[in-house]
N, CA, C and O atoms as a MOPAC input file, in Angstrom:
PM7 MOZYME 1SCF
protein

 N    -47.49500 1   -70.44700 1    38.94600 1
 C    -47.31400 1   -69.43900 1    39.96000 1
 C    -46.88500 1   -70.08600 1    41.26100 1
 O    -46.99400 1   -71.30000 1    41.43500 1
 N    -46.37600 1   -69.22700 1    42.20500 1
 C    -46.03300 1   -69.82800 1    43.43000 1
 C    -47.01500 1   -69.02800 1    44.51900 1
 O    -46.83200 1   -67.81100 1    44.52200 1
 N    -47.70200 1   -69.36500 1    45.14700 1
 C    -48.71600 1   -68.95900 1    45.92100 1
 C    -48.16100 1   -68.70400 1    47.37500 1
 O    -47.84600 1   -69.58200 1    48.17800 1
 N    -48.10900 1   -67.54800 1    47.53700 1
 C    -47.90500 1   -67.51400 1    48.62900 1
 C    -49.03500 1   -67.23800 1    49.97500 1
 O    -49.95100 1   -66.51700 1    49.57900 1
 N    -49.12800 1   -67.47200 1    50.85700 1
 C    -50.35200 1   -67.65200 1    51.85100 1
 C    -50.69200 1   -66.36300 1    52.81900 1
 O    -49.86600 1   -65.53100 1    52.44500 1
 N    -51.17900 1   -65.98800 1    53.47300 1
 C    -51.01300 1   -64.43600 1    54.50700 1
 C    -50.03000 1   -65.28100 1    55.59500 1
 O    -50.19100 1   -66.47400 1    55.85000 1
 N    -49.13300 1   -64.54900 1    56.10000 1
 C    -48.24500 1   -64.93500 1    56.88900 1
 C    -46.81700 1   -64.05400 1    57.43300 1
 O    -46.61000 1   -63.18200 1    56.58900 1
 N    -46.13700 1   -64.00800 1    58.15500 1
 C    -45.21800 1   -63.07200 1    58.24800 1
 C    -44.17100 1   -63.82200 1    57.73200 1
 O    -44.18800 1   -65.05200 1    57.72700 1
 N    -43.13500 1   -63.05600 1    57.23600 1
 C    -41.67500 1   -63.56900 1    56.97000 1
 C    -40.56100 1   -62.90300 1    58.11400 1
 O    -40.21400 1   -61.72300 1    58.15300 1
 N    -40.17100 1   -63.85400 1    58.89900 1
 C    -39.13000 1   -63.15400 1    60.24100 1
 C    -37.86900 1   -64.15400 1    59.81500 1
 O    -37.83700 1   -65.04600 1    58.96800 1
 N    -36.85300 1   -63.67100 1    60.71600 1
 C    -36.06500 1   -64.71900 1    60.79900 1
 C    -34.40100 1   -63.16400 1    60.97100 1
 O    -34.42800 1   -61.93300 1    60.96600 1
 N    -33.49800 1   -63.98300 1    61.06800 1
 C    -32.38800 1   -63.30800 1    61.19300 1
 C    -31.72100 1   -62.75100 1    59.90000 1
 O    -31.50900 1   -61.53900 1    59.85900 1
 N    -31.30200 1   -63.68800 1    58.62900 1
 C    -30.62900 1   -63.52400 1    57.73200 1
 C    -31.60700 1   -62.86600 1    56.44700 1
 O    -32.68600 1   -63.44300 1    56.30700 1
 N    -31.39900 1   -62.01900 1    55.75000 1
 C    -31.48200 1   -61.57300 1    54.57200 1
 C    -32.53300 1   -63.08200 1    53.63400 1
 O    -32.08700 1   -64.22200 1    53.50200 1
 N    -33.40100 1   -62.78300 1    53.31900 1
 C    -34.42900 1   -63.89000 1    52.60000 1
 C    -34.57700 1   -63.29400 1    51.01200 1
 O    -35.09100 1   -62.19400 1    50.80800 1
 N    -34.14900 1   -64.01100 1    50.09500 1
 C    -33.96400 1   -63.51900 1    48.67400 1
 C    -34.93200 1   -64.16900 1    47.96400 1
 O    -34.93200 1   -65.38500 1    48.15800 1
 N    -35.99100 1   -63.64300 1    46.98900 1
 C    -36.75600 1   -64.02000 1    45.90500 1
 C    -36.18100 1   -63.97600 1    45.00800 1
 O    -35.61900 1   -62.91300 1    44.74500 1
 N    -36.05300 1   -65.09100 1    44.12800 1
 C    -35.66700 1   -65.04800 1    42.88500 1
 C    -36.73600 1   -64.73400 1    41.80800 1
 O    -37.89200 1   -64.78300 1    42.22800 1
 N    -36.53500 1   -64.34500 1    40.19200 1
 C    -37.42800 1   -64.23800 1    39.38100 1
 C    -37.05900 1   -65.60200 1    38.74300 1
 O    -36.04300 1   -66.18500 1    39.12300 1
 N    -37.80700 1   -66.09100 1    37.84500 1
 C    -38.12400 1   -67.17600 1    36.57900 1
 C    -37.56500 1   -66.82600 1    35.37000 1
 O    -38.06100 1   -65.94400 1    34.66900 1
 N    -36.79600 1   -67.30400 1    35.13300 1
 C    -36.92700 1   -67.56500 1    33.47000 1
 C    -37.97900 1   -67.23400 1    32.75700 1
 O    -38.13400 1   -66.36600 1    31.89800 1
 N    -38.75900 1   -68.10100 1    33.25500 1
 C    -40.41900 1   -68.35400 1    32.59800 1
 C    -41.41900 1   -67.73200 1    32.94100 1
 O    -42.62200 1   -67.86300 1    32.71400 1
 N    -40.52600 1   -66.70100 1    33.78800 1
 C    -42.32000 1   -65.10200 1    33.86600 1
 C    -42.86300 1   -65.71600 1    35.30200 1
 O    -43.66700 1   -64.97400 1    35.86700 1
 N    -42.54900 1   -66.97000 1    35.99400 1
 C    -43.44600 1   -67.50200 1    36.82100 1
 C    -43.67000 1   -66.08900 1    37.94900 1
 O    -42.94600 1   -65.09300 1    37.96600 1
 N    -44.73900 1   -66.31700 1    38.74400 1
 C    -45.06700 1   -65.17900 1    39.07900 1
 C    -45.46000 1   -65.69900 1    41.07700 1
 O    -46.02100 1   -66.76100 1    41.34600 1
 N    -45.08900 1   -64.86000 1    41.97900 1
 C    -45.26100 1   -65.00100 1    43.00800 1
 C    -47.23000 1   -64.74600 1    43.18500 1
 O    -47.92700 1   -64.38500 1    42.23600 1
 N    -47.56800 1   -64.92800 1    44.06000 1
 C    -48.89400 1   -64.80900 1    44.12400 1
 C    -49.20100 1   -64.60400 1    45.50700 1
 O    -49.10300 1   -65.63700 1    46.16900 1
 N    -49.65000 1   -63.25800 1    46.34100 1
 C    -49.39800 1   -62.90800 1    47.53000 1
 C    -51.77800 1   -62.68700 1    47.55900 1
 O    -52.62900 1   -62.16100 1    46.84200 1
 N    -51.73700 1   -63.58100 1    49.00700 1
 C    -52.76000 1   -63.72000 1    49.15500 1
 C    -52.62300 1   -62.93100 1    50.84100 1
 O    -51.70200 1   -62.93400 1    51.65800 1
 N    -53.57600 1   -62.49600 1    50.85200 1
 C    -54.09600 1   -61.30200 1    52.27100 1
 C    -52.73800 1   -60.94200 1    52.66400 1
 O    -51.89900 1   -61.28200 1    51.83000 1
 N    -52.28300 1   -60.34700 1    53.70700 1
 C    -50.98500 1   -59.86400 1    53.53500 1
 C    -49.85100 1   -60.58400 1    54.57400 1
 O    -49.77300 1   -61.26700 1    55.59600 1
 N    -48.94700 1   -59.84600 1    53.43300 1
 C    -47.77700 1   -60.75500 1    53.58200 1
 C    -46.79000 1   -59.61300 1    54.62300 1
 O    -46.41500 1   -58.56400 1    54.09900 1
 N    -46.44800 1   -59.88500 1    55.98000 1
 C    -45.70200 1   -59.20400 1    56.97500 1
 C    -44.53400 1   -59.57300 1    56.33800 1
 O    -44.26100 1   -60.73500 1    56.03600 1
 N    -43.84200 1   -58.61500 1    56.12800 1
 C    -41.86400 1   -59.09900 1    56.42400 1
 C    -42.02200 1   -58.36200 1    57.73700 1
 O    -42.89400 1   -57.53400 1    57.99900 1
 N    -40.87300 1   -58.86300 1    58.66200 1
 C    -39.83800 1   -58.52300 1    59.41500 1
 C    -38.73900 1   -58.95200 1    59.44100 1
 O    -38.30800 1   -59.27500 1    60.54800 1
 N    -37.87400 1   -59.11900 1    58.26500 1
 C    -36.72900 1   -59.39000 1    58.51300 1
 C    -36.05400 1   -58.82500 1    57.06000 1
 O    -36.79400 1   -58.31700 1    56.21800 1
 N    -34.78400 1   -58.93600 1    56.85900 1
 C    -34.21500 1   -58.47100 1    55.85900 1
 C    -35.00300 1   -59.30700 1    54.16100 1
 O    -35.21200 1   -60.52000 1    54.13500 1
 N    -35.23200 1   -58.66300 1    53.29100 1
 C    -35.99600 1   -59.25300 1    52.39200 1
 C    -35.48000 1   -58.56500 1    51.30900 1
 O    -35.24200 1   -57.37100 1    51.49300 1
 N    -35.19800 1   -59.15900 1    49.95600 1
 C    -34.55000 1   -58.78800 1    48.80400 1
 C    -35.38200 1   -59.23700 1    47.46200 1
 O    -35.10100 1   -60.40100 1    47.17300 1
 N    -36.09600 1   -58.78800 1    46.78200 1
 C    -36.44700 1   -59.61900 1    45.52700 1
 C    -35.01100 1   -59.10500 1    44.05600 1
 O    -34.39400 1   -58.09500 1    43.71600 1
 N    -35.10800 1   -60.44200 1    43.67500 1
 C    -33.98500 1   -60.57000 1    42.72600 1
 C    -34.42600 1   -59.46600 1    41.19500 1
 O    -35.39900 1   -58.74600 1    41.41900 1
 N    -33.88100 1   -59.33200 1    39.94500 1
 C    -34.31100 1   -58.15400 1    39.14800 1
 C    -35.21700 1   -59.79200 1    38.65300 1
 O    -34.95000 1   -60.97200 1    38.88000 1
 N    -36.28400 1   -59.15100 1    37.94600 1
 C    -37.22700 1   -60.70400 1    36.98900 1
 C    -38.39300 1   -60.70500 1    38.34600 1
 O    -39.55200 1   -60.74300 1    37.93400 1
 N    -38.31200 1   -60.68300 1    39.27200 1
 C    -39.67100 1   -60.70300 1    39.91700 1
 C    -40.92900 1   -60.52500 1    39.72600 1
 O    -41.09700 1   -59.30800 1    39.64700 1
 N    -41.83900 1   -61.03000 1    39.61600 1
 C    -43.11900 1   -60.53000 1    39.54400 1
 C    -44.12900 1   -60.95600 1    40.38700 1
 O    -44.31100 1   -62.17200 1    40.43900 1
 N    -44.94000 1   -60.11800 1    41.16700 1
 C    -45.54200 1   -60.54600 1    42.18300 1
 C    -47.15100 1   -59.97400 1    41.83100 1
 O    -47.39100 1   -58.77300 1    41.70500 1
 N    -48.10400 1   -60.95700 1    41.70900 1
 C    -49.84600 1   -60.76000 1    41.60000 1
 C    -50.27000 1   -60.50500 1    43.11400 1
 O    -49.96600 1   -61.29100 1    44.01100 1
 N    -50.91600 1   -59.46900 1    43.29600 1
 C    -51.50300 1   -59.92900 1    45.02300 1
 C    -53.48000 1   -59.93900 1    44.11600 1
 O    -54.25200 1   -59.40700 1    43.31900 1
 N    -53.24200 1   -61.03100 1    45.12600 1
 C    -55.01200 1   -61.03900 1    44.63700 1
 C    -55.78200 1   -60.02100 1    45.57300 1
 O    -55.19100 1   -59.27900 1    46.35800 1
 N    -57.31500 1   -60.05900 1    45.39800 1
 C    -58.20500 1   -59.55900 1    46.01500 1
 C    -57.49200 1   -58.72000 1    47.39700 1
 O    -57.07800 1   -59.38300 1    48.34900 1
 N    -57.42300 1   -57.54700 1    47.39000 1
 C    -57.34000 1   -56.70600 1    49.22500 1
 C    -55.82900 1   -57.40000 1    49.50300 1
 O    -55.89400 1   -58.01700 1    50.56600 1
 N    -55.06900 1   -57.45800 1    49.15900 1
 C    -53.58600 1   -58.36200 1    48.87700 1
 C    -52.68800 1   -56.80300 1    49.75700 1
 O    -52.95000 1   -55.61600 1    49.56000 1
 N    -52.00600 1   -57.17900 1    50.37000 1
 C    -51.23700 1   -56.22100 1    51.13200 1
 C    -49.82200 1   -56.48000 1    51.45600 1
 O    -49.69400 1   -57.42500 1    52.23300 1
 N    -48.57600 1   -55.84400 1    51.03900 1
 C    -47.64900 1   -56.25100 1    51.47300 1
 C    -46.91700 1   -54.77300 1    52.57900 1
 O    -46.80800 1   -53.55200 1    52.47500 1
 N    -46.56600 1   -55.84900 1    53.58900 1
 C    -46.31600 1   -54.56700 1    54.77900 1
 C    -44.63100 1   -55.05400 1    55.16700 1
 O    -44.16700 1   -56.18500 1    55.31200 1
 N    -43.94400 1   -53.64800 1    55.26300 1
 C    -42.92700 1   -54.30400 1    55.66900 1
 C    -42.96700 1   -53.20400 1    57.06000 1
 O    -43.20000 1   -52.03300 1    57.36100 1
 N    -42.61100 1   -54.35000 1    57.55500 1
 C    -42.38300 1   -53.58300 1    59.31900 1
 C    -41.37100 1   -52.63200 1    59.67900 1
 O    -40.57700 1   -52.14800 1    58.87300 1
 N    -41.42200 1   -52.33500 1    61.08400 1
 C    -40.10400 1   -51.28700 1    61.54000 1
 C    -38.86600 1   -51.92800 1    61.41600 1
 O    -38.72800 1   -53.11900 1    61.13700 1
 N    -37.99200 1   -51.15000 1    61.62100 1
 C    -36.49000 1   -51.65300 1    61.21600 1
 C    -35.73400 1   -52.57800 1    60.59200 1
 O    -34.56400 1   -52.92300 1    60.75800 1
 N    -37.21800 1   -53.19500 1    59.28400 1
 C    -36.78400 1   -53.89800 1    58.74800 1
 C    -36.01400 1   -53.21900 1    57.38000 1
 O    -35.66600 1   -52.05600 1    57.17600 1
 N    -35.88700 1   -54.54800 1    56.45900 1
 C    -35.00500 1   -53.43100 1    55.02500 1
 C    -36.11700 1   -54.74100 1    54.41600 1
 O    -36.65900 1   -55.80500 1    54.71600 1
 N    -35.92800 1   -53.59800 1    53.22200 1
 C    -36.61300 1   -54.53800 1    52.13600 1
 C    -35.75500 1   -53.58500 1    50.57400 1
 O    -35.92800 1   -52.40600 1    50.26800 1
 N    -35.16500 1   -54.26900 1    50.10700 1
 C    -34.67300 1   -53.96500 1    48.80700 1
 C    -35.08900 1   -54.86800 1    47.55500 1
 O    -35.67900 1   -55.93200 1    47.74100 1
 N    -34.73400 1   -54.36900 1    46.15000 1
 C    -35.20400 1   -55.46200 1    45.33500 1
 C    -34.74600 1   -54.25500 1    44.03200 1
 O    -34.29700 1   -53.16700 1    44.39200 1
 N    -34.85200 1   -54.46100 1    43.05700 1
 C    -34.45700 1   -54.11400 1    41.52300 1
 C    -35.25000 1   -54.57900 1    40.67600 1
 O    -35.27600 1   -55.78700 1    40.90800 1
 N    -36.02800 1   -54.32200 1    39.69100 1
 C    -36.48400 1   -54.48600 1    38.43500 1
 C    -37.68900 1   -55.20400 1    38.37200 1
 O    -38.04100 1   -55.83000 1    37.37200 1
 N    -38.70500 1   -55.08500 1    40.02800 1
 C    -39.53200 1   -55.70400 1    40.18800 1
 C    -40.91600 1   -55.03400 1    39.59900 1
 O    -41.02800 1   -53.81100 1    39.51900 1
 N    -41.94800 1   -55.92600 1    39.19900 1
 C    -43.55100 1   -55.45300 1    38.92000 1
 C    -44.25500 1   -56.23600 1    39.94900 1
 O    -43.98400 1   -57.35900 1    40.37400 1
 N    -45.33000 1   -55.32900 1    40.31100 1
 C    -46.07900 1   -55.63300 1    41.68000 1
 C    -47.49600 1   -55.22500 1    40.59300 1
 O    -47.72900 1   -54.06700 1    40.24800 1
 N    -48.38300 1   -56.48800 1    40.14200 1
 C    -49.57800 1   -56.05000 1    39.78900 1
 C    -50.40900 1   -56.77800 1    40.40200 1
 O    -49.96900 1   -57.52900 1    41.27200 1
 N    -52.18200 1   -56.74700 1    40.04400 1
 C    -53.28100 1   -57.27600 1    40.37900 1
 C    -53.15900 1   -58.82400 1    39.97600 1
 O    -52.26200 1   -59.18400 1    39.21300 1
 N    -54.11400 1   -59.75600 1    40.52600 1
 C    -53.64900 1   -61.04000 1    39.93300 1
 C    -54.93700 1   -60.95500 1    38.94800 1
 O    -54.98900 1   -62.00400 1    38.30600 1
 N    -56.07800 1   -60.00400 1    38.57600 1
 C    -56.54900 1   -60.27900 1    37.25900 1
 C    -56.63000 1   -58.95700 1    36.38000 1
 O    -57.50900 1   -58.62700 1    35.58400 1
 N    -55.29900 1   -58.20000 1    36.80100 1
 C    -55.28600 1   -56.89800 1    35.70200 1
 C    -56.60500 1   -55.90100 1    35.93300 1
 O    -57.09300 1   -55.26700 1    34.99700 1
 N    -57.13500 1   -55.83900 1    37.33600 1
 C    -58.37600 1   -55.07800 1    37.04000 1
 C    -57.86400 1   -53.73300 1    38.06400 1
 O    -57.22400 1   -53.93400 1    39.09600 1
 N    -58.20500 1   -52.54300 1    37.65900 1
 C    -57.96400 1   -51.53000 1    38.67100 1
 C    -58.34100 1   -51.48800 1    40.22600 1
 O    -59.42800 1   -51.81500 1    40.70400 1
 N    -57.42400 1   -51.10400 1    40.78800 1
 C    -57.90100 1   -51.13600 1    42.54500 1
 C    -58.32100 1   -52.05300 1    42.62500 1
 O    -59.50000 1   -51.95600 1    42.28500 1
 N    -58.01500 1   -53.26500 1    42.96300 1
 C    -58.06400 1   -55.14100 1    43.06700 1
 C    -57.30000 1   -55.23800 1    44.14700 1
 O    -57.85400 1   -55.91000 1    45.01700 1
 N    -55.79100 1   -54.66500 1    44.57800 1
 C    -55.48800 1   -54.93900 1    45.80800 1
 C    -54.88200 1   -53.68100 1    46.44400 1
 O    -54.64200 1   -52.64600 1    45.82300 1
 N    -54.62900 1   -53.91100 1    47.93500 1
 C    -54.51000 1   -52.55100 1    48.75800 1
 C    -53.07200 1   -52.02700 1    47.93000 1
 O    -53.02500 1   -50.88800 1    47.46500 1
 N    -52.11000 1   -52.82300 1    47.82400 1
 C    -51.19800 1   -51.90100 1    47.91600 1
 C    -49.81600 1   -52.88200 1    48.94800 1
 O    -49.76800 1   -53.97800 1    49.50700 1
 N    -48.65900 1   -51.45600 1    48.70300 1
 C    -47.29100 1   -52.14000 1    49.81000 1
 C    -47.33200 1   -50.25000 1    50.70700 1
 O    -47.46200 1   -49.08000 1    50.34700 1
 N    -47.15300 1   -50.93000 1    51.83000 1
 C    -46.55500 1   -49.73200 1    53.28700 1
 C    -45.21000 1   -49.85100 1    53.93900 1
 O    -44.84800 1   -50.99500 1    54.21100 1
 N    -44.60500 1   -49.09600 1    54.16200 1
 C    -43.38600 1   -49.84900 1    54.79900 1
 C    -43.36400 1   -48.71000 1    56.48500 1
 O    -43.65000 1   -47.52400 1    56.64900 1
 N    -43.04700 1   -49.42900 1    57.13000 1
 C    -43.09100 1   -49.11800 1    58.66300 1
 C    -41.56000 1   -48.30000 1    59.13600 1
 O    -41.22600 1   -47.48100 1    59.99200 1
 N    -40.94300 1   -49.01300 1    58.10400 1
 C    -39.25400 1   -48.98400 1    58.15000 1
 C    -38.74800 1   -47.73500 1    57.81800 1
 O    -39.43700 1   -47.34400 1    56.87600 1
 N    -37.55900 1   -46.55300 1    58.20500 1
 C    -37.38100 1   -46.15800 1    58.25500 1
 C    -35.71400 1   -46.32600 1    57.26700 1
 O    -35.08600 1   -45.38300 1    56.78500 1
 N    -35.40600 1   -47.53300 1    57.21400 1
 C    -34.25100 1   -47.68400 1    56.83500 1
 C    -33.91000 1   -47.12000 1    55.48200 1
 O    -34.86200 1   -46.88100 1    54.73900 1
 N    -32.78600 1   -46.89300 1    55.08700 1
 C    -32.75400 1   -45.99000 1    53.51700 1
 C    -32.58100 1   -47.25700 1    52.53300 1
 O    -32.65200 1   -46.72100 1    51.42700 1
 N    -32.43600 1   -48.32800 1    52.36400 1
 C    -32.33200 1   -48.86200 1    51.97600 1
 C    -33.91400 1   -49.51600 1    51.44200 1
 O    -34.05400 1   -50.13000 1    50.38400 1
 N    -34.86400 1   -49.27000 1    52.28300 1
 C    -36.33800 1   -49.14200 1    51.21000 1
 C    -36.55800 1   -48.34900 1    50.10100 1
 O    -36.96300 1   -47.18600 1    50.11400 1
 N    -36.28000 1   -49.01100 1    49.16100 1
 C    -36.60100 1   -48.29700 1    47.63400 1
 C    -37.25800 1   -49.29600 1    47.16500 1
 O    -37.21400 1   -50.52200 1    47.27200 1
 N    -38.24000 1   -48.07700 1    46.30500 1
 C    -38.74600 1   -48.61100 1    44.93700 1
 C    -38.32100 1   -47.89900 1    43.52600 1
 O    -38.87900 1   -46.88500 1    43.10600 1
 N    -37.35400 1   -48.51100 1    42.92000 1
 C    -36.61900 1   -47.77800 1    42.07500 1
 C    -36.65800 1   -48.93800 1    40.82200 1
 O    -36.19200 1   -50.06000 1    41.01900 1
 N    -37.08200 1   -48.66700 1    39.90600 1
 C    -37.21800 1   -49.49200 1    38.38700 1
 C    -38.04200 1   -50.46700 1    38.82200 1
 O    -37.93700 1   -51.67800 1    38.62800 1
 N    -39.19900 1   -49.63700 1    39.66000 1
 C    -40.28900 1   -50.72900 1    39.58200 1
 C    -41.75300 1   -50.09600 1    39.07900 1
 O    -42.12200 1   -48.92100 1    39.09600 1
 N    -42.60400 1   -51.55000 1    38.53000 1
 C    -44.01400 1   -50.94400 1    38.56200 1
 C    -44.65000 1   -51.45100 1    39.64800 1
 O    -44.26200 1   -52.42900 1    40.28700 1
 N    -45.80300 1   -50.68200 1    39.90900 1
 C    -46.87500 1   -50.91000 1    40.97000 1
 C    -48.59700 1   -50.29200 1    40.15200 1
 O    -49.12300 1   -49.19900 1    39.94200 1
 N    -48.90000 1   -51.55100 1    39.94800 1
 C    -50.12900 1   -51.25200 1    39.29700 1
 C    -51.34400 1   -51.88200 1    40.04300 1
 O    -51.24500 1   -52.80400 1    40.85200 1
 N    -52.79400 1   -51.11600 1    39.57900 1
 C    -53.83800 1   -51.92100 1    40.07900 1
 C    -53.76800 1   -51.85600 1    41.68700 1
 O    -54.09200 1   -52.91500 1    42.22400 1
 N    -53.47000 1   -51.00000 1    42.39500 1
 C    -53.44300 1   -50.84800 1    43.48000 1
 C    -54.53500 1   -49.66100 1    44.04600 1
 O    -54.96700 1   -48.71100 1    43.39300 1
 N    -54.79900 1   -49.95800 1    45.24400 1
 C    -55.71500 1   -49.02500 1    46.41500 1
 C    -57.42300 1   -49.54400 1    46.08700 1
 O    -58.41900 1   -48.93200 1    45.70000 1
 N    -57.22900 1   -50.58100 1    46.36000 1
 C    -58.49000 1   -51.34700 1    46.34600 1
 C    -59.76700 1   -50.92000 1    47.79200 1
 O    -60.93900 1   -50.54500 1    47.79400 1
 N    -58.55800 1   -51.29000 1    49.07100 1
 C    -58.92700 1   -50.05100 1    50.04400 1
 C    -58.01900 1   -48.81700 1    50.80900 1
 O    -57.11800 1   -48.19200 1    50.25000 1
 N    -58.28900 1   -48.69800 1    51.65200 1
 C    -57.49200 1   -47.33300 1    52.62000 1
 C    -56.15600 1   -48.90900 1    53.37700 1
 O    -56.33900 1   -50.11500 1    53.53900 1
 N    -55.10500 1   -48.11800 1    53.59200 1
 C    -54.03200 1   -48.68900 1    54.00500 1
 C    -53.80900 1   -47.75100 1    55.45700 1
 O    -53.35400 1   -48.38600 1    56.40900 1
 N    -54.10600 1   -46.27100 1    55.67700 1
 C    -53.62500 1   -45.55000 1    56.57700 1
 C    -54.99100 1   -44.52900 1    56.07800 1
 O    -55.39000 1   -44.23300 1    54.95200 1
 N    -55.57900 1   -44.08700 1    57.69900 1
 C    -56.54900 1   -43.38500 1    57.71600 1
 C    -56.41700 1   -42.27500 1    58.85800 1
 O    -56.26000 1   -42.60100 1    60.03500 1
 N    -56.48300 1   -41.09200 1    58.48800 1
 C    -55.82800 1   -40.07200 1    59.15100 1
 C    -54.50900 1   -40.21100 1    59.67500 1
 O    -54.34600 1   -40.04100 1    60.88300 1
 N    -53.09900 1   -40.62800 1    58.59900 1
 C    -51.85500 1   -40.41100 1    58.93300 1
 C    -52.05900 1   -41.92800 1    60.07800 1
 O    -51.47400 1   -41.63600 1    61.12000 1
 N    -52.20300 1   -42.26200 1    60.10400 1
 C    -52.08200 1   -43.83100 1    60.99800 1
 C    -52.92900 1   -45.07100 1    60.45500 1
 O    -54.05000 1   -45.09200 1    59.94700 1
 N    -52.08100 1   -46.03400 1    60.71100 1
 C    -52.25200 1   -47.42400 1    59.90000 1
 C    -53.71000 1   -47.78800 1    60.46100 1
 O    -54.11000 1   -47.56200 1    61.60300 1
 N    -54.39900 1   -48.38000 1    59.44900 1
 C    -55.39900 1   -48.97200 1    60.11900 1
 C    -55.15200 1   -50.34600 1    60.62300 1
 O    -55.69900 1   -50.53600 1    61.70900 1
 N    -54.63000 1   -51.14600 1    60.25600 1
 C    -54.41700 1   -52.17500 1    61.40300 1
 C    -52.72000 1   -53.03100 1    61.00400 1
 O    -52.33200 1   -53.04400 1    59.83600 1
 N    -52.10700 1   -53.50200 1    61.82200 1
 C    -50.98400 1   -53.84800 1    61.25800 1
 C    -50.83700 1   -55.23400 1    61.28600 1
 O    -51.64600 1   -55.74500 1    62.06100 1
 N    -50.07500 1   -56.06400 1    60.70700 1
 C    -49.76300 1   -57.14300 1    60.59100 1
 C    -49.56500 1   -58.10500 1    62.08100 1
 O    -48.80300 1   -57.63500 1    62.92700 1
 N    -49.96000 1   -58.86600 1    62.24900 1
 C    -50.28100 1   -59.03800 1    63.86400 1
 C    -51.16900 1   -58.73100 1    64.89600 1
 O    -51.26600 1   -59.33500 1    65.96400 1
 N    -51.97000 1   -57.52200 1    64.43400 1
 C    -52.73900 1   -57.27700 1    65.49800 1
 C    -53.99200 1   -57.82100 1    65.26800 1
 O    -54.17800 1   -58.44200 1    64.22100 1
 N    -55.18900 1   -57.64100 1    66.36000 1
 C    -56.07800 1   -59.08300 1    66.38900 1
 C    -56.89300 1   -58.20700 1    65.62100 1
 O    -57.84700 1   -58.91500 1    65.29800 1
 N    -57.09500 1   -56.87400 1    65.05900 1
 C    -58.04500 1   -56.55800 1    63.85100 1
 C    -57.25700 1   -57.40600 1    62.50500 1
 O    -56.09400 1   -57.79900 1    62.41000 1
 N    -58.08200 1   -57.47100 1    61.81200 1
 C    -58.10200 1   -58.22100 1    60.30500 1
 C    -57.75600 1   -56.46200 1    59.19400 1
 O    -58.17800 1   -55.35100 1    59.51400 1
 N    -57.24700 1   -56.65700 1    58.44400 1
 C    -56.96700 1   -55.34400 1    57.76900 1
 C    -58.15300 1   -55.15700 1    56.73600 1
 O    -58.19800 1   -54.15400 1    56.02300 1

């Protein structure tokens, strides 16, 4: 697996995930901010462990094809989930799975409970 750490992804240019040959699998630990253009390739597969959150911010894009987003031990509600902030049309989830998700609340009364950056912990 490739482990990825809690952290934001920024930057100017378009940032592409590739999938494996070999099933290898991304591994998203507490959550992972994009702000910047972000693409996963078709073959992706991404585990978020424990309360695992992927947020994509305002005016960012996030696209991708033929991706699975599961738990990293297959158990129900294990991690929060993905939110996107973004408005852009180009956020789809289209020929994907999303399993094992809503471990907790992501948005509580129509507003986020805490966002990527701010000094609450999610």
């Amino acid at each position: 697996m490739v482990e990825v750490t809690p952290s934001p992804i920024t930057g100017k240019n378009e940032l592409v995930w590739a999938g494996f040959a070999d099933k290898t699998t991304y591994r998203i630990n507490g959550v992972l901010g994009i702000a910047t253009g972000f693409k996963l390739a078709p073959g992706v597969i991404m585990e978020m462990n424990r309360d695992a959150l992927i947020q994509i911010n305002e005016t960012q894009r996030y696209t991708h094809a033929k991706v699975i987003f599961t738990s990293a031990d297959r158990t129900s509600a294990y991690c929060r989930g993905i939110i996107s902030y973004s408005p852009d049309a180009e956020n789809e989830l289209e020929n994907t799975e999303v399993n094992e998700a809503g471990s907790s609340s992501i948005v509580r009364a129509g507003k986020p409970i805490s966002r990527f950056g701010d000094p609450t912990p999610p």
